[in-house]
C-alpha positions as CSV (number, residue, x, y, z in Angstrom):
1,X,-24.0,7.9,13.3
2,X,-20.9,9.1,11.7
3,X,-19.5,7.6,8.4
4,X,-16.2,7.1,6.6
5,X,-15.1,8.7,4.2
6,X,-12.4,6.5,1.5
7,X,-10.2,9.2,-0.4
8,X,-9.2,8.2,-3.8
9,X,-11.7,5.4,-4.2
10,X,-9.9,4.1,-7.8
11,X,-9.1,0.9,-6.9
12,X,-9.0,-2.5,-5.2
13,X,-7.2,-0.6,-2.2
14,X,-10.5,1.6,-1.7
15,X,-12.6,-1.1,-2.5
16,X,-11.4,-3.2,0.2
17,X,-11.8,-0.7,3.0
18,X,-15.4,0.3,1.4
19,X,-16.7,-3.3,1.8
20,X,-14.4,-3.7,5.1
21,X,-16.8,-1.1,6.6
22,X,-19.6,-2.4,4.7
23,X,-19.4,-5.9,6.7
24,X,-19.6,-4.0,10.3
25,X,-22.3,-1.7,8.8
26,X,-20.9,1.3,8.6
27,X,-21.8,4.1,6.1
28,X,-19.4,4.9,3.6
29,X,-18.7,7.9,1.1
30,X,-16.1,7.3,-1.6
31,X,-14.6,10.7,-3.7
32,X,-12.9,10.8,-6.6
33,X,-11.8,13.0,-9.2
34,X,-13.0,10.3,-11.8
35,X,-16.4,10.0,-11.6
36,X,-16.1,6.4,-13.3
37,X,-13.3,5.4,-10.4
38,X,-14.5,1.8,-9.2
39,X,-15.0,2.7,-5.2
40,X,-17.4,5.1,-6.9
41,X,-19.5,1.8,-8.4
42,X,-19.8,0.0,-5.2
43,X,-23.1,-0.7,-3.7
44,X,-21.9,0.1,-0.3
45,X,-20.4,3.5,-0.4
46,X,-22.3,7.1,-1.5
47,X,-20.4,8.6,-4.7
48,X,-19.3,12.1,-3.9
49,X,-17.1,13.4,-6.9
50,X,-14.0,15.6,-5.7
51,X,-13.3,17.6,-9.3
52,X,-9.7,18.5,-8.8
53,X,-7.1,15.6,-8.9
54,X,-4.8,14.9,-6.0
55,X,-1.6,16.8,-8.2
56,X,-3.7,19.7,-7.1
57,X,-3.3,19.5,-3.6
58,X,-4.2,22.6,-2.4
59,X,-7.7,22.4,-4.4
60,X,-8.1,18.8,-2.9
61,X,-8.1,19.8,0.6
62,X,-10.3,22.6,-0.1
63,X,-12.6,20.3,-1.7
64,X,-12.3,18.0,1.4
65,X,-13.4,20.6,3.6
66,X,-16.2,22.1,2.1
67,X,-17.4,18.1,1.7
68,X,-16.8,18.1,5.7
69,X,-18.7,21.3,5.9
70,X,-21.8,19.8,4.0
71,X,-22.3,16.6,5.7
72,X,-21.3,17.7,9.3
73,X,-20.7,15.1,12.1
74,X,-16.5,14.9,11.4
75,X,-16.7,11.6,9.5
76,X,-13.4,9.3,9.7
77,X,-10.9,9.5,6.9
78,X,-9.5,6.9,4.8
79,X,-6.4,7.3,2.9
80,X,-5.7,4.8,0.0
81,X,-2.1,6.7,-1.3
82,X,0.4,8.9,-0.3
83,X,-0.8,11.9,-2.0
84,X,-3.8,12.7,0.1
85,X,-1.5,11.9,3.0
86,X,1.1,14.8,1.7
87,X,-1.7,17.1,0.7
88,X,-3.5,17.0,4.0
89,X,-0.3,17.3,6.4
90,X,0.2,20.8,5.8
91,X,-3.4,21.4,7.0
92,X,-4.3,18.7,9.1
93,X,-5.3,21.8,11.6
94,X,-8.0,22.5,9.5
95,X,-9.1,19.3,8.3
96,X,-9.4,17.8,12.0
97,X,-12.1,20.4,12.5
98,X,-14.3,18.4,10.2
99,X,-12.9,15.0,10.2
100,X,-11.3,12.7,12.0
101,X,-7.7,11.8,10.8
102,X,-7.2,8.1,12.1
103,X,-3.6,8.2,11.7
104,X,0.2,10.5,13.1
105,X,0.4,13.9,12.6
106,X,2.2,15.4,10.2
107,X,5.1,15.7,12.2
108,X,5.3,12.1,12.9
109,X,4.2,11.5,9.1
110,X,6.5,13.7,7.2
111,X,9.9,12.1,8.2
112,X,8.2,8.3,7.6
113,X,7.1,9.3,3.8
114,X,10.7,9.7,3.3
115,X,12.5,6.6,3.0
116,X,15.8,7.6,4.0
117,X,14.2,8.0,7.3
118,X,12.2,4.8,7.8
119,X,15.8,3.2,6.9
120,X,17.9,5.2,9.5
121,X,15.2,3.9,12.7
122,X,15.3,0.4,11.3
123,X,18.9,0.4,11.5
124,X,19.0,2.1,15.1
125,X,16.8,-1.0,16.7
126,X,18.6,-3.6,14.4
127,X,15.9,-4.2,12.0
128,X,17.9,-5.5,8.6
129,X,17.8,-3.0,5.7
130,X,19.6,-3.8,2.3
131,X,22.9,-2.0,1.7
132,X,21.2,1.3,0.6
133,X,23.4,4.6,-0.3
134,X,21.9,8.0,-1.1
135,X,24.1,10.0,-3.7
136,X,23.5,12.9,-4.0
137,X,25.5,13.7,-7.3
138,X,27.6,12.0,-10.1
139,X,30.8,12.4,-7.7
140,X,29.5,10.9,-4.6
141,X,27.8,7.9,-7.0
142,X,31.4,7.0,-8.3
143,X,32.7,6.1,-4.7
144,X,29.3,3.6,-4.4
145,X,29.8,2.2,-7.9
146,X,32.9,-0.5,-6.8
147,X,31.4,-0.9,-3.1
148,X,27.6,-2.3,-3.8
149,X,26.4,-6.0,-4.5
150,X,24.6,-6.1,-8.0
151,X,22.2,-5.6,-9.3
152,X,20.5,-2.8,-7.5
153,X,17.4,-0.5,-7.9
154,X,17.5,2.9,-7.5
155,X,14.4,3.8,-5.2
156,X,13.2,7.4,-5.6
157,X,12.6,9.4,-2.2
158,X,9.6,11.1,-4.0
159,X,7.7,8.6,-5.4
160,X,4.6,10.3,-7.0
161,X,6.8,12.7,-9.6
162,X,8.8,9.7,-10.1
163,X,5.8,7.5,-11.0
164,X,4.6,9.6,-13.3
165,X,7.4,10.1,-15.3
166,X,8.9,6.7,-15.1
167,X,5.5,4.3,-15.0
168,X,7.5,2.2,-12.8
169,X,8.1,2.1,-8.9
170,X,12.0,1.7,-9.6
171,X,14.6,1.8,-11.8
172,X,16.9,-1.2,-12.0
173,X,20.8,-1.5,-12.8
174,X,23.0,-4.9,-13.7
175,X,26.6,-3.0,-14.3
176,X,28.2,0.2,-12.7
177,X,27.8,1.6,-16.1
178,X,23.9,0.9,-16.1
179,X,23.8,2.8,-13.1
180,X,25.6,6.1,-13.6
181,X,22.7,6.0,-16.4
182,X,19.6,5.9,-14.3
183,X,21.4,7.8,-11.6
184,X,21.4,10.6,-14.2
185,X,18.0,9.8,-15.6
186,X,16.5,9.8,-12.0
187,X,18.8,12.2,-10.1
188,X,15.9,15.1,-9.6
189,X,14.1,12.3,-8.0
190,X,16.1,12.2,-4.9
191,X,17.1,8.3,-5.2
192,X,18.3,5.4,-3.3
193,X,20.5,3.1,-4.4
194,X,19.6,-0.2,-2.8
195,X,20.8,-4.0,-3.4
196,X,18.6,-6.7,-5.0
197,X,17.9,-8.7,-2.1
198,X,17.9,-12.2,-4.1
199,X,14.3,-14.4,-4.0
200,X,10.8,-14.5,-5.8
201,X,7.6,-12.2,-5.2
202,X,6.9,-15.2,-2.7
203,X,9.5,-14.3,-0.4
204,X,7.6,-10.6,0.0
205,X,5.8,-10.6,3.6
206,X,3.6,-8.0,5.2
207,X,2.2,-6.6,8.5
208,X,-1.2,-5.5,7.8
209,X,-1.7,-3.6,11.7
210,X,-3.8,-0.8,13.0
211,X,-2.3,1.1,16.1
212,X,-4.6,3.5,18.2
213,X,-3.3,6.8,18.9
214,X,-1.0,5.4,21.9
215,X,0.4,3.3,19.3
216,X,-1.0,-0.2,20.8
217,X,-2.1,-2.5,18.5
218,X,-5.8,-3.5,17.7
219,X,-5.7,-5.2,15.2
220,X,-2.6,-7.5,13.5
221,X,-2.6,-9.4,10.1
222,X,0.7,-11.2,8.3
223,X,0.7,-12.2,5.0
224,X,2.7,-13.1,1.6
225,X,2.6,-11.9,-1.8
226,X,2.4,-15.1,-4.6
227,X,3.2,-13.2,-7.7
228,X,3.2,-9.1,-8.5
229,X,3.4,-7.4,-12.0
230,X,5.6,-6.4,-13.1
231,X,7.4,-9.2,-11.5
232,X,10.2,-8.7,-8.6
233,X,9.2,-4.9,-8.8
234,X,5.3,-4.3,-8.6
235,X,1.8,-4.7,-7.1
236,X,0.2,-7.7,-5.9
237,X,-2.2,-10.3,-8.2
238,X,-2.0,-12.9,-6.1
239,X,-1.4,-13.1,-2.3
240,X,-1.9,-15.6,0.6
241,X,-2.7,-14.9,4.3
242,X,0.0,-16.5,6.9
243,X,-0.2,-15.7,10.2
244,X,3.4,-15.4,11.4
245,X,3.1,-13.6,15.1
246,X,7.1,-13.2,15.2
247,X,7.4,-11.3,12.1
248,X,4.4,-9.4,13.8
249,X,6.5,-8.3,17.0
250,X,9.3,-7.6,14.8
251,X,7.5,-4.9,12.5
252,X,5.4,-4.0,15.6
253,X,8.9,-2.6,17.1
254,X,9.8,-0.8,14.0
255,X,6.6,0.8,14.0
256,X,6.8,1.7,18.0
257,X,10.3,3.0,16.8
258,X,8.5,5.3,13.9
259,X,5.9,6.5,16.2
260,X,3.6,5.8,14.1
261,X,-0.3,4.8,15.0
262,X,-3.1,4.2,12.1
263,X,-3.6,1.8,9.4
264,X,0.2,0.6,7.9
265,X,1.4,-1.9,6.0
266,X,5.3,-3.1,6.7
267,X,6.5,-4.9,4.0
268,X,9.6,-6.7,4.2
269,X,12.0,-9.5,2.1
270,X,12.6,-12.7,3.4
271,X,16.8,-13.2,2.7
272,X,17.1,-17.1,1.8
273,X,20.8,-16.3,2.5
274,X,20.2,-15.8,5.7
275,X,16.8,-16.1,6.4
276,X,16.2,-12.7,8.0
277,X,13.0,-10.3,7.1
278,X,14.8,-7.3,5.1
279,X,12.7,-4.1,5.2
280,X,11.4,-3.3,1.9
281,X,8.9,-0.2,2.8
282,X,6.5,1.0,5.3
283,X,3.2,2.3,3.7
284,X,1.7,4.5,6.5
285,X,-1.9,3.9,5.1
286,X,-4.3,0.9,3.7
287,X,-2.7,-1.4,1.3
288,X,-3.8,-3.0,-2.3
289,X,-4.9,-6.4,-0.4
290,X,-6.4,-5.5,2.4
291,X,-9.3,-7.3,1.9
292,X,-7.5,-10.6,2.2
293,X,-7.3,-9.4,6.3
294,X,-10.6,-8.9,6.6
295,X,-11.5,-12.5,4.9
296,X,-9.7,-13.9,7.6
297,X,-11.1,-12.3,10.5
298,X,-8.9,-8.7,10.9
299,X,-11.0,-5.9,9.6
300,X,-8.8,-2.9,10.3
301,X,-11.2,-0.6,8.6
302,X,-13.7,-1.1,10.8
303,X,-11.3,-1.6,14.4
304,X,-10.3,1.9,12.8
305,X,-13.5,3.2,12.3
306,X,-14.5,2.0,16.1
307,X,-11.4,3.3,17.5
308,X,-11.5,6.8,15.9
309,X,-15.0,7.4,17.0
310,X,-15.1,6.0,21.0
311,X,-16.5,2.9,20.2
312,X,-16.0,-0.5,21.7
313,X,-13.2,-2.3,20.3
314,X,-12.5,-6.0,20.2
315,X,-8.9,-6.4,19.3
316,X,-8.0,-8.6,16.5
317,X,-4.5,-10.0,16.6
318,X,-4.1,-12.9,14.7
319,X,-6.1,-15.2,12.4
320,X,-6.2,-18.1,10.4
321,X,-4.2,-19.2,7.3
322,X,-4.4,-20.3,4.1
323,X,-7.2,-18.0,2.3
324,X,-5.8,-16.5,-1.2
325,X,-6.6,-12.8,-2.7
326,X,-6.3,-12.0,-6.2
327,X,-7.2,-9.4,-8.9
328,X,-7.9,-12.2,-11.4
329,X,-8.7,-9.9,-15.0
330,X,-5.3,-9.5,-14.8
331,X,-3.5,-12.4,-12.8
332,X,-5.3,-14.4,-15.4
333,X,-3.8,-12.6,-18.1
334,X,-0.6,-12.1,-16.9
335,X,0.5,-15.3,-15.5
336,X,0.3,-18.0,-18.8
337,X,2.5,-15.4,-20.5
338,X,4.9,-15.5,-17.6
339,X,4.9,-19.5,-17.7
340,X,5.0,-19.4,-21.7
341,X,8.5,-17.3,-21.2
342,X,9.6,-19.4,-18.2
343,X,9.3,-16.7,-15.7
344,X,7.3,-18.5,-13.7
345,X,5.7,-22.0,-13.5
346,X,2.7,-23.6,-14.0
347,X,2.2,-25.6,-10.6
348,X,2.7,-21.9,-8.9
349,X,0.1,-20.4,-10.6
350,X,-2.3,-23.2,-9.8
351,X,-1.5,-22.8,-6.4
352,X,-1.9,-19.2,-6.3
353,X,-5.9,-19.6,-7.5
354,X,-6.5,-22.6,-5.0
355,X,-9.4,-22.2,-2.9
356,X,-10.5,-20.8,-0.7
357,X,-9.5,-17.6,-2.6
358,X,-11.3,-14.0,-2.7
359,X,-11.1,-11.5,-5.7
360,X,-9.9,-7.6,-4.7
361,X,-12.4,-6.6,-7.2
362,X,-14.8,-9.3,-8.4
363,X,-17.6,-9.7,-5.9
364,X,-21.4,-11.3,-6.7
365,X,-22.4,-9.1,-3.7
366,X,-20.8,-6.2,-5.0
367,X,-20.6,-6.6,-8.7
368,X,-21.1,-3.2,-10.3
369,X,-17.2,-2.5,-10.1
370,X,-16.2,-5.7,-11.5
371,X,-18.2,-5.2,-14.3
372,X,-16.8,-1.4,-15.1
373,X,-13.2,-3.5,-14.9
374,X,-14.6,-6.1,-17.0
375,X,-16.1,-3.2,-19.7
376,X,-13.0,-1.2,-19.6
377,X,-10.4,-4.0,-20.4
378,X,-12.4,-5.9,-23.1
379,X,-13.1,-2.4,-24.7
380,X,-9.2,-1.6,-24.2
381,X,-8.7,-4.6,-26.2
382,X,-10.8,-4.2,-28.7
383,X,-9.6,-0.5,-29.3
């Protein structure tokens, strides 16, 4: 039998594909540079440390194919971030000798990595975008200063550089004079200057899908973010599953219009101005809360898994609503601080921990990663 293998396995992302495939019994091998990454704790997955980090990508692929060269039988890739999707593009010829890559080829990829270009196709089929411009110097920012709604955030078109220097997924701007600031702090980064589409984290929906290689869909999930961190701006802590089929179509058409078959998450902003689904991103890969699909019935791991190796396939479009996902060591934290300060209240963060409710890391079945979360942010504290 062939088995999966979860790239970057450092978080609840790869930990939600790992026990995804655990649940339809198939084998898993999780890599990481880190050998104390927490996909490498799991019960259900076979550690295999990868020594160079993903900012060497060159290394990384060649330490991805001598892995395919030792365990033969061109296991199925998973990709948990952009980086091993950039890193493997260029190669992808020599990698699908080994592997199989469940998702578009690089020449499909390439162009929806860049947001610029997932922007331009939603506009050509009508799908709302915020008012976005794209700068490209301190002259061309003056004639965008007068013209856009604040406040914005500048979004950068290469996010991992930007990350890394900024420890933040944007940079946001109240005045025209806050933003010829960031503009010059982030101009290297390639930004976008988008609008501040107004409502909470709750207003942040998603289409959890995986599309085979004709891009038809196997497998659909909607959902709704509760809260993020940092808030208006970050990752998920608390989430709700909400089956919402015409949201669904909608993002299914953007993704037909993209080309684009594999595991992606389409997030998108409901407008209470108008009520219409604004498109945030599209993540071509697994998302942080991907579990919370497979809870209620749509495991895309494994309809990926199946798919990718000729397998029967029982589609999975649709499910039931109402379950909850968290990542409660730091929801828990995070939240009575928010209410202390006012930024959010107490009746929505009992809401967002009422049952039934799963954990993107804490699992009794599973517990060995919890634990290492557990031991690493009680001994961050105490240091």
């Amino acid at each position: 039998m062939s088995v999966a293998v979860v790239l970057q396995a450092s978080g609840p992302n790869a930990l939600g594909i790992i026990r995804s495939l655990a649940r339809a019994r198939i084998p898993v091998v999780a890599t990481d540079h880190d050998p104390t990454a927490l996909g490498l704790r799991s019960r259900y997955a076979q550690p295999e440390v990868l020594p160079n980090p993903i900012d060497e990508p060159s290394a990384f692929v060649d330490e991805l194919v001598a892995l395919g060269q030792r365990r033969g039988g061109r296991p199925v890739l998973f990709a948990t971030h952009d980086d091993a999707l950039a890193a493997i593009g260029p190669r992808e010829d020599e990698v699908d000798a080994l592997f199989r890559r469940p998702w578009s080829p690089w020449g499909t990829l390439e162009p929806i990595l860049d947001k610029s270009h997932q922007h331009a196709v939603a506009r050509s089929i009508g799908f709302p975008v915020p008012e976005t411009h794209e700068p490209a110097d301190e002259r061309e920012l003056e004639q965008v200063l007068e013209r856009i709604r604040y406040p914005v955030v500048l979004k950068p078109r290469e996010q991992a550089a930007f990350r890394a220097r900024f420890r933040s997924q944007v940079l946001e701007a109240a005045t025209p004079d806050e933003l010829r600031e960031r503009f010059g702090d982030a101009q290297a980064y390639r930004p976008q200057v988008s609008e501040v589409i107004p409502g909470g984290d709750e207003t942040l929906w998603t289409l959890g899908s995986y599309r085979d290689a004709d891009g038809v869909p196997l497998g659909s999930f909607t959902g709704r973010k509760l809260r993020q961190w940092p808030p208006r701006f970050g990752t998920a802590r608390a989430a709700e599953a909400s089956w919402d089929p015409d949201l669904a179509a909608r993002c299914h058409a953007l993704l037909d219009a993209l080309g684009y078959h594999g595991i992606s998450q389409v997030e998108v902003k409901r407008d209470p101005r108008d009520g219409r689904d604004v498109l945030i991103e599209v993540n071509p890969r697994s998302w942080l809360w991907i579990s919370l699909a497979t809870s209620v019935g749509v495991n895309l791991p494994a309809l990926c898994f199946a798919d990718a190796t000729g397998a029967a396939v029982r589609p999975a479009l649709g499910h039931r609503s109402g379950r909850r996902w968290t990542l409660a060591a730091k929801h828990l934290v995070a939240s009575p601080r928010e209410i202390r300060r006012g930024q959010w209240t107490a009746g929505a963060f009992a809401r967002s921990l009422r049952p039934p409710i799963i954990d993107g890391v804490l699992d009794p079945r599973d517990p060995r990663p919890g634990l290492a979360m557990i031991e690493r942010r009680t001994g961050r504290r105490r240091g």
